[in-house]
C-alpha positions in Angstrom: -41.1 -21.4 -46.5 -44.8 -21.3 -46.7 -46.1 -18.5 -49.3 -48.0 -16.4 -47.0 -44.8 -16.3 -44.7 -42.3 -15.1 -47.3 -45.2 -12.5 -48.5 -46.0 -11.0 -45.0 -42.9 -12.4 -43.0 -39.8 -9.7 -41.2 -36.4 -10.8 -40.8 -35.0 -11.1 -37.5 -32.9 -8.2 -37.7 -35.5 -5.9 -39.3 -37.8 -7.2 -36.0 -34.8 -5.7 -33.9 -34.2 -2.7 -35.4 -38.2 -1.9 -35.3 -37.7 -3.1 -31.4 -34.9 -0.9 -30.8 -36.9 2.5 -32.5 -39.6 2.0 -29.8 -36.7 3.7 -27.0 -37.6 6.8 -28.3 -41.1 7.6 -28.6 -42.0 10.7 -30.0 -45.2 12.9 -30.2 -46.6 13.4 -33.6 -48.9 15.8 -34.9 -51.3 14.2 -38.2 -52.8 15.9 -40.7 -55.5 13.9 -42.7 -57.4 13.9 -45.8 -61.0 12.8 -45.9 -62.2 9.3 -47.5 -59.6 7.0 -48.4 -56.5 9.0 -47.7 -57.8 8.7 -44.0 -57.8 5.1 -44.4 -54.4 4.9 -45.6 -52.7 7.0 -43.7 -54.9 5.3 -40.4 -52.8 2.1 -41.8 -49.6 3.8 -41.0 -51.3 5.7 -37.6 -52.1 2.2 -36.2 -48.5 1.1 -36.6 -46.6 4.1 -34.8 -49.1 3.2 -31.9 -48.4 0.1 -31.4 -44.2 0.8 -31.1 -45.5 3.5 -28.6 -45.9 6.9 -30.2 -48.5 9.5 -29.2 -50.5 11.1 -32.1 -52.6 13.8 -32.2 -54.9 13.7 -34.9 -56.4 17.7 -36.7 -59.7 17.4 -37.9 -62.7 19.6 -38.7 -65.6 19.5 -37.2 -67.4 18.6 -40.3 -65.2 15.7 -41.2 -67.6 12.7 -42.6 -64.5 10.0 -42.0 -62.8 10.6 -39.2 -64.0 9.7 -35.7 -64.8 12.1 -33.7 -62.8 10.3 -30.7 -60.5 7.6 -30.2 -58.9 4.9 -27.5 -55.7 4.7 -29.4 -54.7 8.6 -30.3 -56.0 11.9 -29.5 -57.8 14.1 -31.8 -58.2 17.4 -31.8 -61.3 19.4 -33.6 -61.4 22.6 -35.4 -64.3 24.2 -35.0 -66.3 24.9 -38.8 -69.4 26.5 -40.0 -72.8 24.9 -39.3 -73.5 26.3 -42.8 -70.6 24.0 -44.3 -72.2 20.9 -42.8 -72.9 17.9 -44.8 -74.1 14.7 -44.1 -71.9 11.7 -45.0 -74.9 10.6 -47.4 -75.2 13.9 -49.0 -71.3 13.9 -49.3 -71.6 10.6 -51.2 -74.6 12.0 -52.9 -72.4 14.5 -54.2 -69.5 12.8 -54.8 -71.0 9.9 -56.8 -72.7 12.4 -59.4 -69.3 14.2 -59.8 -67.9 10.7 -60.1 -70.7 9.9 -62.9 -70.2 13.1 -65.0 -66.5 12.2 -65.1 -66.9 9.0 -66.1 -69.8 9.1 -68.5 -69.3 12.4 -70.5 -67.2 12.0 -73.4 -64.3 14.5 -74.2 -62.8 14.8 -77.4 -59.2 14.7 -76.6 -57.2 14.7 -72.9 -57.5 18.3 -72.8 -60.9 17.6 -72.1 -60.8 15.6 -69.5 -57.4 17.8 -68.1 -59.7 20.5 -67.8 -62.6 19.4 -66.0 -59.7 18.2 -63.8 -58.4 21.6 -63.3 -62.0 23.3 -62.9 -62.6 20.2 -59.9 -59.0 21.1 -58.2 -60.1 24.6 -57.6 -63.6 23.5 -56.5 -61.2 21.6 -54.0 -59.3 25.0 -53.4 -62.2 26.4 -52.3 -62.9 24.0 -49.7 -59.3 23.6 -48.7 -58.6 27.6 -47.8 -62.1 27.5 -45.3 -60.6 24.8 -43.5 -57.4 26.1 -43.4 -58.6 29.7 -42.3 -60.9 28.2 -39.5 -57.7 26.8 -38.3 -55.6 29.5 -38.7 -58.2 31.9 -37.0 -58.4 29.9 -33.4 -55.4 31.1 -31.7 -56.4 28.8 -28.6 -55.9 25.7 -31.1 -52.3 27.2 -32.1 -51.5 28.1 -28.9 -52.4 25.1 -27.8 -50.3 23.2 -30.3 -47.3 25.6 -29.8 -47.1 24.2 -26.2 -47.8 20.1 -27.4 -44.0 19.9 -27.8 -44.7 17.9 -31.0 -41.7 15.8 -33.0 -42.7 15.4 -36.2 -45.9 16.5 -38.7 -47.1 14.0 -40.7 -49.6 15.3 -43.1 -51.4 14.3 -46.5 -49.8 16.5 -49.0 -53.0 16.8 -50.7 -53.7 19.5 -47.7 -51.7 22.3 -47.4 -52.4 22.7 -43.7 -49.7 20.0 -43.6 -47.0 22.4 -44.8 -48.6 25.6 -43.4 -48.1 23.8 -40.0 -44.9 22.9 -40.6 -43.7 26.1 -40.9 -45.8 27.7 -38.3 -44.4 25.4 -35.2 -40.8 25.2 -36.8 -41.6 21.0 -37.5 -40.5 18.7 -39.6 -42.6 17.1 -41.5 -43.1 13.9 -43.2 -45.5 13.5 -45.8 -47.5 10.6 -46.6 -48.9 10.1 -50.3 -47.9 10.9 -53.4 -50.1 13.7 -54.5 -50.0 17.5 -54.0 -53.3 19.6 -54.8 -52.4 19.5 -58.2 -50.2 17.4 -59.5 -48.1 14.1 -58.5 -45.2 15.0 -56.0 -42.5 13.7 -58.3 -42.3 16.6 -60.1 -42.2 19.1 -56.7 -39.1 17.3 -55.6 -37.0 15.6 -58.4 -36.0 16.2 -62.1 -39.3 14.7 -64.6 -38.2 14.5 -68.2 -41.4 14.7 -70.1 -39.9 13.1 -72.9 -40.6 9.7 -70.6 -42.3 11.0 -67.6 -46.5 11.3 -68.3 -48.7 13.5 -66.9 -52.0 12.6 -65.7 -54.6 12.5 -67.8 -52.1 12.0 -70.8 -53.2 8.6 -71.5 -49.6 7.6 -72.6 -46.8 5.4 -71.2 -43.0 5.9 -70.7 -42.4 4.7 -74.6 -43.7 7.9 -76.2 -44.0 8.7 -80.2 -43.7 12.3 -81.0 -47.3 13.3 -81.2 -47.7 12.1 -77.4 -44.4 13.8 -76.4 -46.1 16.6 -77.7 -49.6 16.1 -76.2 -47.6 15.6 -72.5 -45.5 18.6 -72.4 -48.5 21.1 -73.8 -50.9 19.1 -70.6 -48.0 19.7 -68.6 -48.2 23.4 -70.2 -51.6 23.5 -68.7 -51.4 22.1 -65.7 -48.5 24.4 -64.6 -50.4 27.5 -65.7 -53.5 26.9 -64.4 -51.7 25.9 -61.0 -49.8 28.9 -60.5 -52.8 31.1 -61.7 -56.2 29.5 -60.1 -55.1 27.4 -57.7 -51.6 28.4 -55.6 -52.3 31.8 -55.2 -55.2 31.3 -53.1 -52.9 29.3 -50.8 -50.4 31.8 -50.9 -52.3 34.8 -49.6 -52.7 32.8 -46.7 -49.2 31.9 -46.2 -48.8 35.6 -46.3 -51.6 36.4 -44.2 -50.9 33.9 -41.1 -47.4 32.9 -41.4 -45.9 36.7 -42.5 -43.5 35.1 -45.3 -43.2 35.2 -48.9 -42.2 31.4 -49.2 -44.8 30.4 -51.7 -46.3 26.7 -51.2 -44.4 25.3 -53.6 -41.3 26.2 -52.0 -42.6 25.1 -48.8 -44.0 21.7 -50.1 -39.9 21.6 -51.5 -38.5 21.7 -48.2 -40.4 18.5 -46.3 -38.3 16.2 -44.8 -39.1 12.6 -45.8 -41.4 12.1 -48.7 -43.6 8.5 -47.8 -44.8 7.8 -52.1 -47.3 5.0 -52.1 -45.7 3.9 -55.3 -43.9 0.8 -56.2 -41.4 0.0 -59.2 -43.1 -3.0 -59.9 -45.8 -1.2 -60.8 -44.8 2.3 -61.8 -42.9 3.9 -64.5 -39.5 4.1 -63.5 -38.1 8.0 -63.4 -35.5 10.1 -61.7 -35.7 10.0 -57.7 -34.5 12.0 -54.6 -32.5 10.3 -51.7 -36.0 11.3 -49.3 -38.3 9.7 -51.4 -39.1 6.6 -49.3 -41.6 4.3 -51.6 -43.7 2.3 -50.0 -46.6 1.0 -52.2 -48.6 -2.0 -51.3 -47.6 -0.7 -47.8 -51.4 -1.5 -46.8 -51.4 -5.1 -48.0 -51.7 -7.3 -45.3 -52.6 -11.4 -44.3 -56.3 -12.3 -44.9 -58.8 -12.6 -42.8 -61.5 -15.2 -42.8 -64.5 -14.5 -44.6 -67.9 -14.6 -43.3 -70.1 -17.8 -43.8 -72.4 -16.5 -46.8 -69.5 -15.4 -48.6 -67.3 -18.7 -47.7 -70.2 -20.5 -48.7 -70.6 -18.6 -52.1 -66.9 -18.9 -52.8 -66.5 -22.8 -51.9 -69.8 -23.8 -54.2 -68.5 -21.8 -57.4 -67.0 -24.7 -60.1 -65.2 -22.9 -62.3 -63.7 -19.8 -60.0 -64.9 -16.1 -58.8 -64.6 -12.6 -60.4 -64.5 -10.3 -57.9 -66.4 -6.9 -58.5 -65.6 -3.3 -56.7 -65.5 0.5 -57.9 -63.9 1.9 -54.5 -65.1 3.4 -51.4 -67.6 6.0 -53.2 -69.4 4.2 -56.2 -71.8 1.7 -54.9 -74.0 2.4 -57.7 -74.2 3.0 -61.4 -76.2 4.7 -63.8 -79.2 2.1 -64.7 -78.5 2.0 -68.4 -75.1 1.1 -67.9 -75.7 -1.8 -64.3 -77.8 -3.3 -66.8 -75.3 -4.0 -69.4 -72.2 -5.1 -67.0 -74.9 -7.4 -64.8 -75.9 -9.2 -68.6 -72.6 -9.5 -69.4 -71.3 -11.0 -65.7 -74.1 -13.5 -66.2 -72.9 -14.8 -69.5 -70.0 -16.1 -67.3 -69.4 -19.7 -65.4 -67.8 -18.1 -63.2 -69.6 -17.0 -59.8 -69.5 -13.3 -59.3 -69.5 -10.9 -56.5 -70.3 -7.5 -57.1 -70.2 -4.6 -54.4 -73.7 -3.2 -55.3 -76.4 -1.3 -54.0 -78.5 0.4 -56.5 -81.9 -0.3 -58.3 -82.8 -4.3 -58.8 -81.2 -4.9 -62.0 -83.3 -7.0 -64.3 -80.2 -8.7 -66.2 -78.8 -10.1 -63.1 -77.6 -13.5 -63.3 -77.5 -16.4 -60.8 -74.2 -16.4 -60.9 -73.7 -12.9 -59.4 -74.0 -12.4 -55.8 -74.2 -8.2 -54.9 -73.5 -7.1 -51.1 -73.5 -3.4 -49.6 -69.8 -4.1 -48.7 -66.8 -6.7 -49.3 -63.7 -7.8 -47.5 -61.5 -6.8 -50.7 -58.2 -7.8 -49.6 -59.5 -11.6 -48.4 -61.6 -12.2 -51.7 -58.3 -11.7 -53.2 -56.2 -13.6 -51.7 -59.3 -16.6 -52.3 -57.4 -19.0 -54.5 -61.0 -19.6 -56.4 -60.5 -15.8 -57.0 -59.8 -15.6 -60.8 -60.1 -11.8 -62.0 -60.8 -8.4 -60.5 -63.1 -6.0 -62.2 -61.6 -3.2 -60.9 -62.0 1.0 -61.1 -58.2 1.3 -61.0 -57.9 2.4 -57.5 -54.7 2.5 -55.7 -55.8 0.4 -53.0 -57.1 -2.2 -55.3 -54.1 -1.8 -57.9 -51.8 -3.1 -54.7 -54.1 -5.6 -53.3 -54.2 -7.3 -56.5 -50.9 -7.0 -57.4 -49.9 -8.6 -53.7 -52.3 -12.0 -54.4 -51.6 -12.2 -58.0 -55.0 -11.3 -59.5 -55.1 -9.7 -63.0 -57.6 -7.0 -64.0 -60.4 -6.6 -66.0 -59.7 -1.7 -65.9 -62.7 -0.2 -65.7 -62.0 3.6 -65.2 -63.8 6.1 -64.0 -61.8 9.6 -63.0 -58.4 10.5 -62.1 -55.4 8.9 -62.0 -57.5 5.3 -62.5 -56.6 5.0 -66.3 -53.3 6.0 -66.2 -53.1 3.0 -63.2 -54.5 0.6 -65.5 -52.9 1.5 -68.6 -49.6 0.8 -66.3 -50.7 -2.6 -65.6 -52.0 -3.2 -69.0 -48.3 -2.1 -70.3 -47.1 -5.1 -67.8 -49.5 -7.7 -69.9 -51.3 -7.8 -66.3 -54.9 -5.8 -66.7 -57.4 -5.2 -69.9 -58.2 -1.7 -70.3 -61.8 -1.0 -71.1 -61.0 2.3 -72.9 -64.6 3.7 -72.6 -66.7 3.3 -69.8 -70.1 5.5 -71.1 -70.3 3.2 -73.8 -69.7 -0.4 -72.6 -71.6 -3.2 -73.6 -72.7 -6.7 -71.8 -70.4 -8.0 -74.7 -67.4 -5.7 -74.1 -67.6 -7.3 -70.4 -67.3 -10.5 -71.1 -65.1 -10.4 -73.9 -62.6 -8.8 -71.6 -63.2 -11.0 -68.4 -63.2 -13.9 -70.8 -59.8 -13.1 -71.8 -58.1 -12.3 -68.7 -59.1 -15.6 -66.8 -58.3 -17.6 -70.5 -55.6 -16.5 -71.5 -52.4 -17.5 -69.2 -50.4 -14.6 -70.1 -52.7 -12.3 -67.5 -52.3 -14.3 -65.0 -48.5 -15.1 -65.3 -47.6 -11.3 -65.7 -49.4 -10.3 -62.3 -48.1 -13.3 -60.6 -44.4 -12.1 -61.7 -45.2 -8.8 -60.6 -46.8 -10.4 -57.4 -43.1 -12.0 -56.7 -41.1 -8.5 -57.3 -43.3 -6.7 -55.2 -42.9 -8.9 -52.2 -38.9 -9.4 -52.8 -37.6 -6.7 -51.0 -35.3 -6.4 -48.2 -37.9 -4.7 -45.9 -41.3 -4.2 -46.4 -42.8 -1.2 -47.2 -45.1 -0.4 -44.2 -42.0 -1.1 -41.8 -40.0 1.5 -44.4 -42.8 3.9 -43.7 -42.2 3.3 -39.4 -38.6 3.4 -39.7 -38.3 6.7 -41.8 -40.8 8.3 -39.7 -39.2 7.5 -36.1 -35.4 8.6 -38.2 -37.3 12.1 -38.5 -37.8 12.3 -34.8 -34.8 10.8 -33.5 -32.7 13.4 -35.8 -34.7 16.2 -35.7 -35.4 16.4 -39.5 -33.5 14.7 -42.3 -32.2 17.9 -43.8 -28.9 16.0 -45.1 -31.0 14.1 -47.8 -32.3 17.4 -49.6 -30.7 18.3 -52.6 -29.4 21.9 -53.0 -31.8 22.2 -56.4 -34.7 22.8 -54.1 -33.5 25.8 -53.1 -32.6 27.4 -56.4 -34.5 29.5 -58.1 -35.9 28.3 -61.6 -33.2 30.0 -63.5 -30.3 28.7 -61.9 -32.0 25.1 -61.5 -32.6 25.2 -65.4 -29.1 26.9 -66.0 -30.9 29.8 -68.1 -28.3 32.3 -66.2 -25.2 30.5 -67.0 -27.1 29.2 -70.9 -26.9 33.0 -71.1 -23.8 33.9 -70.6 -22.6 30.8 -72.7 -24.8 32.2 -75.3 -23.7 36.1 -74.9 -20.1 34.7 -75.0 -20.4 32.8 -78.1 -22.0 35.4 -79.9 -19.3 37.9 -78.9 -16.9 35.3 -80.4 -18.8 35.0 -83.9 -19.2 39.0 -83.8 -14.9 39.1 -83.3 -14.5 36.7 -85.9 -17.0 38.2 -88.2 -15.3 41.4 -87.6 -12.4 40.3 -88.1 -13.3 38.5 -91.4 -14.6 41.5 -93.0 -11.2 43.1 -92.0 -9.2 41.0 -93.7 -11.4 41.4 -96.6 -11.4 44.9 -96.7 -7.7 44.9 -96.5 -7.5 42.0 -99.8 -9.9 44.2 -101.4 -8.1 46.7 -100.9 -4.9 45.3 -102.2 -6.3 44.1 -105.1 -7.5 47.1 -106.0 -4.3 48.7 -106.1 -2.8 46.1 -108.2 -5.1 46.8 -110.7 -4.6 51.1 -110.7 -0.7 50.4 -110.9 -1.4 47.9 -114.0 -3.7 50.5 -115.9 
């Protein structure tokens, strides 16, 4: 069997049972996330079109992304502030200076960098509750969904309108992603042993010495805190307000049907699971497509291979000072290089280095003249090179990006430049150089390549099936485990550690009791042995 068929290729029966789900089309509410979540989750969209599901599609009216209308769903706009209108360009404006202070400021430790994190999360809080209010306020939009007779939500859990939703129209709901506005979902729905498990921003792996088990539960510490105290209960007044319960969002966010985690094995740490965790990374890898003449024409003339150059959706630029240095280091190479640019002429450029406004990421990656990927750590990218094989040249800038390289690095697949705001034309070629030289890269992704595509079904088809399961059964409450609906002191055992505790000591206080007894009662004797002696 040809490579590209046993990467992309369905088995016959998988083929029939994805036939046989199209008898029962349902109607499915979708609540997106801006950017790149919206192209993800469009990925997934696209599919439960095509085996003949309606969707409706919430947005705002000031979404950036997301079309304002459609041939192949419906979508449906809430209304928004004229005043909280901005252009896609001053969004990404915006965003690329946020971007730039994350990645060019140096903190002193990961507290640092955890708390800018936290101070950005509430920024999004901000954002999140106007949206959510706007919808909340237009009864003709409820009413109007009350009466849609929807199936199924599926929502980015990065939104709580998702859950809110949910629990308005009495839905299930299927989320799609793997993080919550705060924190990665794992530790929402199953048990996360921080002894193993990291946090984000932790900069540490599964293999932790005690000063960085110590670092990840105190971040952990933090994170909790400053959820429950700046950022949930903003989201809970309005659970209050509109929905007339005291389920907090995290309870709510507990209770979701089937959780869709863009996460593979392969790639991730492994850690304790829930029977509705469906994981699905690399679910948006997909076949090439042919590249357009220029760039089939730079990639056939270039002797010795390509290094292929992207920082993700947002960052077509760089600060000057720091273009300069990666452009003289990429020309040091033999390699040809193509570099997804658009700021100020760079002086240093090579001839080797070809920029464009935009590149066809996936295809360059499956090139076989493709050699490395100098890479921001995205998830998207992570997965597209870890589906053609191509080991990475980490270059970092906010997030959950180091954490996804230091992952790969772990694997012997990626180099991890550790500090962006200080990288040199030499630090870039020294770690390109390596990657493409040394075997070892190569071989690790490539054996990482080969577990990823050996599975029984592929992940965007596990994504279909466990969506269309949520609509033919009405939910999938059988796969929730009872823990979620404990309250913290019976899911930690503190009530019954208590009593243990209370009934031990009662033991010790009977046998201490007892003890001094007896010792009264030997003293006692032996004292009157003594008076009968004298």
């Amino acid at each position: 069997m040809a490579v590209s068929d046993k990467m992309y290729g369905v088995s016959f029966s998988t083929c029939l049972l994805l036939l046989l789900s199209c008898a029962q089309a349902g109607k499915i509410l979708v609540v997106p996330v801006e950017g790149s979540h919206w192209i993800n989750i469009k990925i997934l969209m696209m599919e439960l079109v095509q085996r003949g599901h309606e969707l409706t599609v919430l947005r705002p009216s000031i979404s950036l992304y997301i079309e304002e209308t459609s041939e192949d769903f419906k979508l449906l706009t809430v209304p928004m502030s004229i005043q909280q209108t901005m252009s896609r360009k001053e969004f990404e404006d915006y965003a690329l200076n946020w971007v730039f202070q994350q990645a060019f400021t140096k903190y002193g430790s990961s507290f640092g960098v955890a708390w800018e994190f936290i101070k950005t999360l509430q920024a999004g809080t901000q954002m999140g509750t106007v949206a959510i209010t706007a919808l909340f306020e237009n009864q003709e939009i409820l009413e109007g969904l009350k009466s849609s007779g929807f199936d199924v939500i599926l929502a980015d859990p990065y939104t709580v309108a998702g859950v809110m939703l949910a629990h308005y129209l009495k839905l299930p709901i299927v989320f799609f992603g793997r993080w919550m506005p705060t924190e990665d979902m794992h530790f929402a729905i199953a048990p996360s042993p921080l002894s193993y498990v990291p946090v984000i921003n932790s900069r540490v792996t599964d293999r932790m010495v005690f000063s960085e088990r110590v670092q990840n539960v105190l971040l952990y510490v933090l994170y909790q805190a400053a959820s429950q105290i700046l950022i949930y209960p903003a989201y809970n007044k309005l659970i209050q307000h509109y929905l007339n319960t005291d389920i907090s969002v995290w309870e709510m966010y507990k209770k979701a049907d089937i959780y869709l985690m863009k996460v593979d094995f392969v790639f991730e740490f492994p850690r304790p699971t829930m029977p509705n965790a469906v994981y699905i990374g690399g679910f948006q890898c997909k076949a090439p497509k042919p590249l357009t003449q220029d760039i089939q024409d730079f990639m056939d003339t270039s002797e010795h291979g390509v290094v292929v150059f992207s920082l993700g959706t947002i960052v077509k630029s760089l600060p000057t000072n720091i273009a300069r240095e990666i452009a003289a280091g990429l020309a040091q190479l033999k390699e040809h290089v193509i570099w997804r640019y658009s700021g100020e002429p760079l002086d240093t450029l090579g001839n080797n280095t070809k920029t464009v406004d935009w590149l066809p990421q996936n295809d360059l990656l499956s090139h076989p003249k493709t050699k490395a990927f100098l890479a921001h750590g995205g998830e998207n990218g992570i997965y597209e090179a870890i589906c053609h094989g191509v080991p990475i040249v980490g270059f970092p800038l906010f997030g959950d990006q180091y954490e996804n390289i230091l992952r790969l690095k772990t694997k012997g697949a990626a180099v991890l430049l550790e500090n962006p705001q200080d990288v040199t034309a030499q630090d870039i070629y020294n770690a390109v150089r390596l990657v493409i030289d040394d075997p070892s890269y190569k071989r690790a992704m490539t054996h990482l390549s080969d577990l990823h595509h050996d599975a029984p079904v592929p992940p965007r088809d596990l994504a279909v099936f466990w969506t269309e399961f949520v609509i033919r059964h009405g939910g999938a409450g059988h796969l929730r485990a009872a823990g979620h609906d404990l309250p913290w002191y019976q899911y930690y055992l503190l009530d019954v550690s208590a009593l243990l505790l209370t009934g031990l000591l009662l033991c010790l206080y009977v046998i201490y009791r007892f003890l001094c007894a007896v010792l009264r009662i030997c003293w006692g004797q032996k004292q009157s042995r003594k008076q009968k002696r004298s």
